[in-house]
C-alpha positions in Angstrom: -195.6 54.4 93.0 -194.5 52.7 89.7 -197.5 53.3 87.0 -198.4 49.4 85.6 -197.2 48.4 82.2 -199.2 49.3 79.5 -201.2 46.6 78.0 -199.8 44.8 74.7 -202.5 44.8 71.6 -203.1 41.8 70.0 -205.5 42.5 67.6 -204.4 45.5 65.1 -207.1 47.2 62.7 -206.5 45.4 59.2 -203.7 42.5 60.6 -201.1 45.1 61.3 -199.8 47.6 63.8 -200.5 51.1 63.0 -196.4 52.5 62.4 -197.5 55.1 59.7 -200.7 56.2 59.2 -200.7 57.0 55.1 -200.7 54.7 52.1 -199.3 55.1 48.9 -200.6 53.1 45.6 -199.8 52.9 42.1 -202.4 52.4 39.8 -201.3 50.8 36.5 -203.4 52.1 33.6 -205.3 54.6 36.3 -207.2 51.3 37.8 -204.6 47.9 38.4 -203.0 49.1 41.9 -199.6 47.5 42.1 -199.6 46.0 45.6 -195.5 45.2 45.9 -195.0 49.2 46.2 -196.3 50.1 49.0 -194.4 50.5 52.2 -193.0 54.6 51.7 -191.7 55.8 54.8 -192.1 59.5 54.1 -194.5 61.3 51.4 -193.4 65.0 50.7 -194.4 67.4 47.8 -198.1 67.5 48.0 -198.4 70.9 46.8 -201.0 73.2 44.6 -200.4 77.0 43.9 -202.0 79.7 41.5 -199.8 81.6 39.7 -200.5 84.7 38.7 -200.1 87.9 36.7 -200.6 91.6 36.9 -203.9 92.5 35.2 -203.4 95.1 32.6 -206.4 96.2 32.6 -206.5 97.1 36.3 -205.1 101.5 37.1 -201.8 101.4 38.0 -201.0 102.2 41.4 -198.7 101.5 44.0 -200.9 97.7 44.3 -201.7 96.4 41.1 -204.1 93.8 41.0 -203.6 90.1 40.0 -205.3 87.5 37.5 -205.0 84.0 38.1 -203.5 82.7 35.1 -202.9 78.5 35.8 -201.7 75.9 38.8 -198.7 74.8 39.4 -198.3 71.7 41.5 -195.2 70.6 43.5 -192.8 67.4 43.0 -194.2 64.5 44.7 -191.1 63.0 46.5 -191.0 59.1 47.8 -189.0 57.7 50.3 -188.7 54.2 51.5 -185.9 51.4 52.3 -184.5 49.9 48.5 -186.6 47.2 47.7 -185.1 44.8 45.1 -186.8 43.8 42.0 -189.8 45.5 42.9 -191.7 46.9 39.7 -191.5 50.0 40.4 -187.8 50.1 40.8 -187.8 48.2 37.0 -190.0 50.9 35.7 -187.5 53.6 37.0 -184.2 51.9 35.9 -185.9 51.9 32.1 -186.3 55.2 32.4 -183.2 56.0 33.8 -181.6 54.1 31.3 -183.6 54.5 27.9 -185.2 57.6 28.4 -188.9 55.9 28.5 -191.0 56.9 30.8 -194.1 55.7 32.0 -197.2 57.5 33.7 -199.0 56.4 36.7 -201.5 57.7 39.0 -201.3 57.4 42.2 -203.3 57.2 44.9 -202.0 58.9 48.6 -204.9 57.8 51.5 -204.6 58.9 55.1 -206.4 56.8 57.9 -207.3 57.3 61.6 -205.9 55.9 64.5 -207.5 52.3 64.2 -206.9 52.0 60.4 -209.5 53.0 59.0 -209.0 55.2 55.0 -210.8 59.1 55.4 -209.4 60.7 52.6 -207.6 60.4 49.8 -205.1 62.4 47.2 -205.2 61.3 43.8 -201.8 62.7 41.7 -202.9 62.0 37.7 -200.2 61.2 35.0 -197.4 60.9 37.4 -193.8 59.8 35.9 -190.5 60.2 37.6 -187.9 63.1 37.4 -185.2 62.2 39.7 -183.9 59.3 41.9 -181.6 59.5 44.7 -180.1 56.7 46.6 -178.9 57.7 50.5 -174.8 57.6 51.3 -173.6 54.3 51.6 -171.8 54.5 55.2 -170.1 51.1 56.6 -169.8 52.2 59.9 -173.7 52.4 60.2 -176.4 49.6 60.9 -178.7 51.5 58.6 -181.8 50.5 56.5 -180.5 52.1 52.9 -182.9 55.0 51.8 -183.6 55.5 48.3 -185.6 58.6 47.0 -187.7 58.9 44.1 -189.3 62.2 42.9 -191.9 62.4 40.5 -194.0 64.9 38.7 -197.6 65.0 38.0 -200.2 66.7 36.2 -203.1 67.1 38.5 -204.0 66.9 42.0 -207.6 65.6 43.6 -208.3 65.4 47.0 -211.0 62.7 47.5 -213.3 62.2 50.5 -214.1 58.3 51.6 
């Protein structure tokens, strides 16, 4: 028996089909969201840790005991297919180029299966560290990847 073809949706949550289901926003200033960068195909990097040290005042033994002493967050990396003149890709050329660098926050939300936000990360202060295009390759039909990797100084999970 052949199972019948599945039913095409016409109507999609928002105006579009669901392909990925984060988004990514820069906020100029913490509050202006720049609206041109914001199709990332891949989010990596969203990572907290305490560090720590060995208390001095604890006995030694063979387990001495710990102290939190700060966090350390991870290197927010963004992937996505080059996008030309875009202001983001301005922004990172400048500092690139001239060494000046800018800090935005950024604003990471996650949505359900029809599109709708329920939470939110919010990376303060962040500025980039490192950009990477992908290999060129003319023997492949390939969208071309660039990677940008940026650092912040605190991260805020938000509930919507």
């Amino acid at each position: 028996m052949v199972s019948p073809h599945p039913t095409e949706v016409t109507s999609y949550p928002m105006g579009l089909p669901m392909t990925h289901r984060f988004g990514l926003t820069f906020l100029h200033a913490g509050r202006i969201p720049n609206l041109i960068d914001v199709r990332f195909t891949e989010i990596s990097g969203l990572a907290a840790k305490i560090t720590t040290n060995n208390d001095p005042t604890s006995a030694p033994t063979l387990s001495a005991s710990k102290i939190p002493t700060g966090i350390e967050y991870g290197e927010l990396t963004l992937r996505r297919g080059v996008v030309i003149g875009s202001p983001l890709a301005k922004q990172v050329e400048t500092v690139f180029r001239s060494f000046k660098f800018f800090r935005s926050d950024i604003l990471v939300t996650i949505f359900s299966e029809i599109g709708v936000p329920t939470g939110a990360w919010l990376f303060n202060e962040a500025f980039p560290v490192e950009w990477q295009l992908a290999d060129l390759n003319a023997m492949e039909e390939s969208v071309l990847v660039e990677s940008l990797m940026l650092s912040y100084s605190r991260l805020r999970w938000m509930t919507l």
